[in-house]
N, C-alpha and C positions, 0 to 999 in steps of 0.2 A: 504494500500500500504506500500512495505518495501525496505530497499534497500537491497541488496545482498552482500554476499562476496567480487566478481567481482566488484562492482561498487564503493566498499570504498574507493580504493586511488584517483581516481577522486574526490566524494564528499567530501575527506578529505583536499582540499586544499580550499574546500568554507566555510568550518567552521572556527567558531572564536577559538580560541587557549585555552581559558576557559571547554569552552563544548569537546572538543577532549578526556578526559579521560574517564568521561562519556558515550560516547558514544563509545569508544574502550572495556569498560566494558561491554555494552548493544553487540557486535560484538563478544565478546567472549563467552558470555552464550548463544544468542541467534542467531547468526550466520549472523545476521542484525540487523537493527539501524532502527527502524519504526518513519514512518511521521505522524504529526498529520493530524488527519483526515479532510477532504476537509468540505465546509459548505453543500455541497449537500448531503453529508451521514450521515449528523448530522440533516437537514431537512428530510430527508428518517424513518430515528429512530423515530424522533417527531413525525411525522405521524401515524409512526405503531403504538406506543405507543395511543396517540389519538384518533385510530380508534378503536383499544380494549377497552378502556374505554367505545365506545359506543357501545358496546353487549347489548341487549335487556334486556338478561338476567340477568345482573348483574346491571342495575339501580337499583330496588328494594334496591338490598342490599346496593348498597350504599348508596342509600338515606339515609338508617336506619343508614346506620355506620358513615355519615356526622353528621345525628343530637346526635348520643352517645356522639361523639368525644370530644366536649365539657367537658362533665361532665369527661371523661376521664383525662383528662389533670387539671381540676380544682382539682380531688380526687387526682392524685399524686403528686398536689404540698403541698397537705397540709402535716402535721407533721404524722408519724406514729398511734400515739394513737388517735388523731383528725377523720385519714382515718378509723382507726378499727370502731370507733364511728359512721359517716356517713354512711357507709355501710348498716345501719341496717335502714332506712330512702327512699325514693326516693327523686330523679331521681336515687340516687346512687345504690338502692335496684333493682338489673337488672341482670340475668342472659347472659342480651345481652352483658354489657359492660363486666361483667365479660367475654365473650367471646374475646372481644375488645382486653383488656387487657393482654387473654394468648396469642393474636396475635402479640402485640408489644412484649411480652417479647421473643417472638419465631426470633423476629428481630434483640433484641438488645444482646440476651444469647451468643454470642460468643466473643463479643467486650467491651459489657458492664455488665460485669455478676452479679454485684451489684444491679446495674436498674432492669434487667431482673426478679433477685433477687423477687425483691418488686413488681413488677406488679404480677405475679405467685402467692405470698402471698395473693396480695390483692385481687385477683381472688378468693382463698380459700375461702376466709374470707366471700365475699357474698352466696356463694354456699353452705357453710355449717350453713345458714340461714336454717331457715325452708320454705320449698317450696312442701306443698301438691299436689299442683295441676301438678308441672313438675320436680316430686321427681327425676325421672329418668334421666333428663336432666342434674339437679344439681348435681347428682352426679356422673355424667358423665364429667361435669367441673371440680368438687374436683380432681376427682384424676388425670385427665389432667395436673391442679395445682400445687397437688403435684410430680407429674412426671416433671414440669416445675421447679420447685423451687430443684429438685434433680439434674438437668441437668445443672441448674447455680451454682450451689455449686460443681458439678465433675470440672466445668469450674475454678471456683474458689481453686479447688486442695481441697476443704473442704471433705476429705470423710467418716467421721463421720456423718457429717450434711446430705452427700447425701444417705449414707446408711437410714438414720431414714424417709426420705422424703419418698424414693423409698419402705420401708416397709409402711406408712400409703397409698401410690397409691395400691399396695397390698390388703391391711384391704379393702379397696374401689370395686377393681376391682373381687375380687371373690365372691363376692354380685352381680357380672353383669354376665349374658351370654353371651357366648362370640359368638360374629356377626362379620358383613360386617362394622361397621361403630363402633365399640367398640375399645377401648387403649391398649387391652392385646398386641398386637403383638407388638405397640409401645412401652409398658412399658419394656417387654422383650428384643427389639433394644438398648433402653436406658440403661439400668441395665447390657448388654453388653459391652455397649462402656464403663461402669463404670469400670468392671471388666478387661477389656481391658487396663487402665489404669492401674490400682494398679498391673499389670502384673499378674495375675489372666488369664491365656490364655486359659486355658482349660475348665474353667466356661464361660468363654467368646465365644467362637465355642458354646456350647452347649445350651447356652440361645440363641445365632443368628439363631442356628439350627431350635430352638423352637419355636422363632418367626417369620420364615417363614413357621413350619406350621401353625400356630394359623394364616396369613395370607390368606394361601390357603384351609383352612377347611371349612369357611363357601362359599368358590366359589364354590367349589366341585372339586376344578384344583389340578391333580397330578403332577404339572410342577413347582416344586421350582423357586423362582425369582433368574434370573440370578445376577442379581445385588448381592442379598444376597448370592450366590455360589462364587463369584468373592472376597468378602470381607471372607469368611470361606479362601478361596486359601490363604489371604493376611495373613490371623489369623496362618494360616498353617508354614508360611514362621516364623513368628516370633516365633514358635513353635522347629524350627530349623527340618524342616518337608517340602524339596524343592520336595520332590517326589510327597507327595500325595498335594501339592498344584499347581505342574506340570501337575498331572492329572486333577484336577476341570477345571484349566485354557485352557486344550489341549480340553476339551469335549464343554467347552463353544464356544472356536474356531470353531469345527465343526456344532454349530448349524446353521442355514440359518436367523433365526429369531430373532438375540438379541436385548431385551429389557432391557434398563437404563445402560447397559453396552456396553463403547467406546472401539475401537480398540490400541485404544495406553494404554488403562488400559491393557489389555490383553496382549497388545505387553511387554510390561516393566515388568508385571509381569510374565510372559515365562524370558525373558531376566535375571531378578534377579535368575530366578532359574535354568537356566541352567550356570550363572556365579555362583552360589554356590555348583553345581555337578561338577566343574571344567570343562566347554565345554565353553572356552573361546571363541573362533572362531565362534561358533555359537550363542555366545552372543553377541558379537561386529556384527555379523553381521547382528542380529533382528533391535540393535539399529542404525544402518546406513537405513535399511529398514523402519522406525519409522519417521525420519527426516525428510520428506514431508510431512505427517500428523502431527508432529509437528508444521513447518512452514505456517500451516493455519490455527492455532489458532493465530488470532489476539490480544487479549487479555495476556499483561504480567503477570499479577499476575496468569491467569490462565495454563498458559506453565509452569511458572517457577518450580513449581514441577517435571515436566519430566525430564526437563535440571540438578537438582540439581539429579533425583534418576540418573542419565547419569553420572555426576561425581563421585559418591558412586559407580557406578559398575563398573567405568575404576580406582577407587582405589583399588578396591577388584581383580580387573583384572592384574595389575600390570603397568598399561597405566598412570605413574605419570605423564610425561613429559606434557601429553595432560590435565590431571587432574587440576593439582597442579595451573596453569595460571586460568583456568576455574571458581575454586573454591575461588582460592584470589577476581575475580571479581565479583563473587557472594555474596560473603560475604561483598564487599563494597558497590554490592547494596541492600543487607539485613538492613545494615547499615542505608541506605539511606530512606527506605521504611517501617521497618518492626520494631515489637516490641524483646525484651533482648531475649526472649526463641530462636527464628529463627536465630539472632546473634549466643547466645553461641552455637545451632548447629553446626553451620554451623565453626563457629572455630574449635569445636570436629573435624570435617570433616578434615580439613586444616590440622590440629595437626596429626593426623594419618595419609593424605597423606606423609607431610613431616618425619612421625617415621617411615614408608616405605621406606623411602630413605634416612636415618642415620640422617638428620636436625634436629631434634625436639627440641634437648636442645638450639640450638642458636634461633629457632623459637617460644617459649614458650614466652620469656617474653615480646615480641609484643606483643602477641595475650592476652596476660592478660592483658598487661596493654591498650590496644583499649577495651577489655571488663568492665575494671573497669571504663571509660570513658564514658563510657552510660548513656543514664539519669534512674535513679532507679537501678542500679546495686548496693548500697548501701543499700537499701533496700529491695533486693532479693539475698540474698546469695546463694542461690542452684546453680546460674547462675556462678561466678567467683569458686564456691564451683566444681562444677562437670569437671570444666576444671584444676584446682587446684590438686585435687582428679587424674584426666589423666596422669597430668606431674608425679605426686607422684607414679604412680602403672607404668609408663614406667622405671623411676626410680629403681622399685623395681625388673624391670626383666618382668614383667609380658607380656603378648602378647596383644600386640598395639590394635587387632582387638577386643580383650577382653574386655580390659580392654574401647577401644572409645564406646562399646554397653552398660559397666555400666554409665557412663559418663553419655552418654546420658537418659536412664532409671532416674537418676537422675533430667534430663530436666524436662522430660515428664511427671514424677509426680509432678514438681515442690517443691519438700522435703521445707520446709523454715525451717524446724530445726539447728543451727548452731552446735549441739552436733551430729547429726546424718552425718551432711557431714565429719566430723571428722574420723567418723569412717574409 
C-alpha cells in the first residue's frame, strides 16, 4: 500500500516535523510515500517462503548442502595457505563443496567482491585436484571458478587480473563440448559484461551475440533470447546507435510471447531512443504511459532505476524545471542508501542539469564538497576525480553533454589512478 499524490497534504499534517523531508524526497522521485507493510503480508511471505522449502524435490539437496555447510564455513575461516593445504585432504576434498562455494560466491560477487574473490579460488583449488573418476565434473567447476574469480575482479575494476582468469576459463572450456548444461555461453555473457566495461562496445555486442547462440544450438531453437536482444538494443544505444537499437526494441514489442523481458525495460528503452532522435513528445509521452507500471513495483531499490533513467531523459529533453527538484532528491537519497559510485553519478546528473540552465559554476562547489564528505571518498579518487574533471572541461568550453558521459565512463571503470584523472 502507498499513499498518492492526492492524499499528501492530508497525511502531511500527521507526521512528525523530522520525517517530513524525507518523505517529500520519497514524493518527489517516486510520486508516493509507501507504508510499511501490515503483519498479515509479512505472514503471507513466511509462508510462501516455507512452503517452497518443502518441495519434494529439493530435500535431497538440501540435506547434502546442510551437512557440507559446515566444512564450508570452517575452510574459509582458516588463513589462505592453511585453506590451499586442507583442500587436498577430506571432508574438504569434495567437489560438492566446491560446488557450495561457487554458490556463495555467486551471492556475495557484487557486494563483497573480495569474499567472492576467495570462495571462487578456493573452488579452483579443489577441482584442479586430481579427480579420475569425475574428470568431467571437475573440470567443469574449474572453469566455473575461474569464470567466478574473473567476475569478482571486473567487480573489483581489476582488469588485468580479470583478463588472465577469463583466458584460463578458456584453456578449460574448449577441452569441453559445448551442450545444454556447459559454461561456454556463460563465459561469453561474462567476458561481455567485461568488455562492456572497459568500453570495448563492439566486442561486447559481438561476444553477447555469440553467446546467445552457443545458448540456443544445443536446443535446436532458432528464437534468440529476448532478454539477450533487449540488452544488444541497450549495447546499441551506448554505441551512439538509437536507430538500430529502436529497431530490436520495436520487434521485441511486437512479439505476443516475451520471455525474461518486462514492459517498462522496453518502455524506457523506446523512450531513451526516441529522446535521442529528437521526438520529444513522443518521449514524454511513453514515459507518462510507463507511470502505472511503475507505481506497482513495490519494491524501492527496484523502481529506482526507472525514476532516475526518467530524470536523465527530461534533462536531455530540456524539462529542467521538472528534473533538477527530482534529481536533488534523488541524490539525497542515494546518499542515504547507496555506496560513492551511485552518489558521484548521480551529482554528474545534477551538474549537467544545472550547466543546462547556466548554474553550474555556483553549483559545483556543493556538490564536491557533499562528495568529499562520504565515507571512503578519500580513498577512491576516480569519485571526486570524475566530477572535478566535469567542472574543468565545462570550464574549458567543452559540451556539458560531453563532457557528463566522460565523467561518468570515468565512474564506471572506476580508474583509481591519480595521474590518469589528471589527465
Amino acid at each position: 500500500m502507498s499513499l498518492t499524490i492526492d492524499d499528501w497534504w492530508f497525511e502531511e499534517e500527521l507526521r512528525s516535523p523530522e520525517d517530513s523531508p524525507r518523505d517529500k524526497d520519497e514524493i518527489l522521485i517516486f510520486g508516493d510515500v509507501q507504508k510499511p507493510r501490515s503483519e498479515e503480508e509479512v505472514l503471507l511471505e513466511e509462508m510462501l517462503v516455507s512452503s517452497l522449502r518443502r518441495i519434494p524435490l529439493l530435500e535431497p539437496m538440501e540435506r547434502q548442502a546442510r551437512s557440507i555447510y559446515p566444512h564450508v564455513w570452517e575452510l574459509m575461516g582458516m588463513a589462505p595457505a592453511k585453506r590451499r593445504k586442507a583442500v587436498r585432504k577430506p571432508p574438504f576434498r569434495d567437489l560438492s563443496l566446491a560446488d557450495l562455494l561457487l554458490n556463495e560466491c555467486s551471492k556475495a560477487i557484487q557486494k563483497r567482491s573480495p569474499e567472492a574473490f576467495e570462495y571462487a579460488e578456493t573452488a579452483e583449488w579443489i577441482a584442479a585436484l586430481p579427480w579420475p573418476e569425475e574428470r568431467e565434473k571437475a573440470a567443469t567447476i574449474r572453469a566455473r571458478a575461474w569464470i567466478d574469480q574473473g567476475r569478482a575482479l571486473r567487480e573489483a575494476r581489476d582488469w588485468a587480473g580479470a583478463e588472465l582468469r577469463f583466458g584460463a576459463a578458456f584453456s578449460i572450456l574448449r577441452e569441453i563440448p559445448v551442450g545444454i548444461i556447459t559454461d561456454h555461453s556463460f563465459f561469453c555473457r561474462q567476458l561481455s559484461q567485461l568488455r562492456e566495461d572497459q568500453g570495448r562496445l563492439y566486442e561486447a555486442a559481438i561476444l553477447h551475440l555469440h553467446a546467445m547462440h552457443l545458448h540456443c544450438a544445443p536446443l535446436g531453437s532458432q528464437r534468440l533470447p529476448d532478454q539477450g536482444l533487449a540488452h544488444l538494443a541497450f549495447l546499441s544505444l551506448k554505441q551512439n546507435d538509437p536507430g538500430r537499437a529502436m529497431s530490436l526494441l520495436t520487434s521485441l514489442c511486437e512479439k505476443e510471447d516475451l520471455f525474461f523481458v518486462g514492459d517498462l525495460e522496453l518502455d524506457f528503452g523506446r523512450a531513451i531512443c526516441l529522446a535521442a532522435l529528437g521526438l520529444a513528445e513522443p518521449a514524454r509521452s511513453l514515459l507518462e504511459e510507463s507511470l502505472p507500471k511503475r507505481r506497482r513495483i513495490d519494491d524501492r531499490e527496484a523502481r529506482l532505476p526507472y525514476e532516475w533513467i526518467e530524470c536523465r531523459i527530461s534533462v536531455h529533453l530540456g524539462d529542467l524545471d521538472r528534473a533538477i527538484p527530482r534529481l536533488e532528491a534523488l541524490r539525497r537519497w542515494l546518499i542515504e542508501h547507496r555506496e560513492i559510485a551511485a552518489i558521484t553519478l548521480s551529482s554528474i546528473d545534477l551538474a549537467l542539469a544545472h550547466a543546462k540552465k547556466g548554474e553550474a559554476a555556483q553549483r559545483f562547489p556543493g556538490l564536491l564538497n557533499d562528495l568529499a564528505r562520504e565515507p571512503g571518498a578519500a580513498e577512491q579518487p576516480w569519485a571526486l576525480g570524475a566530477l572535478w574533471g566535469f567542472r574543468e572541461a565545462l570550464e574549458q568550453g567543452q559540451d556539458p553533454a560531453v563532457a557528463a558521459r566522460k565523467a561518468a565512463e570515468i565512474v564506471h571503470r572506476r580508474e583509481k589512478s591519480v595521474a590518469h584523472l589528471a589527465l
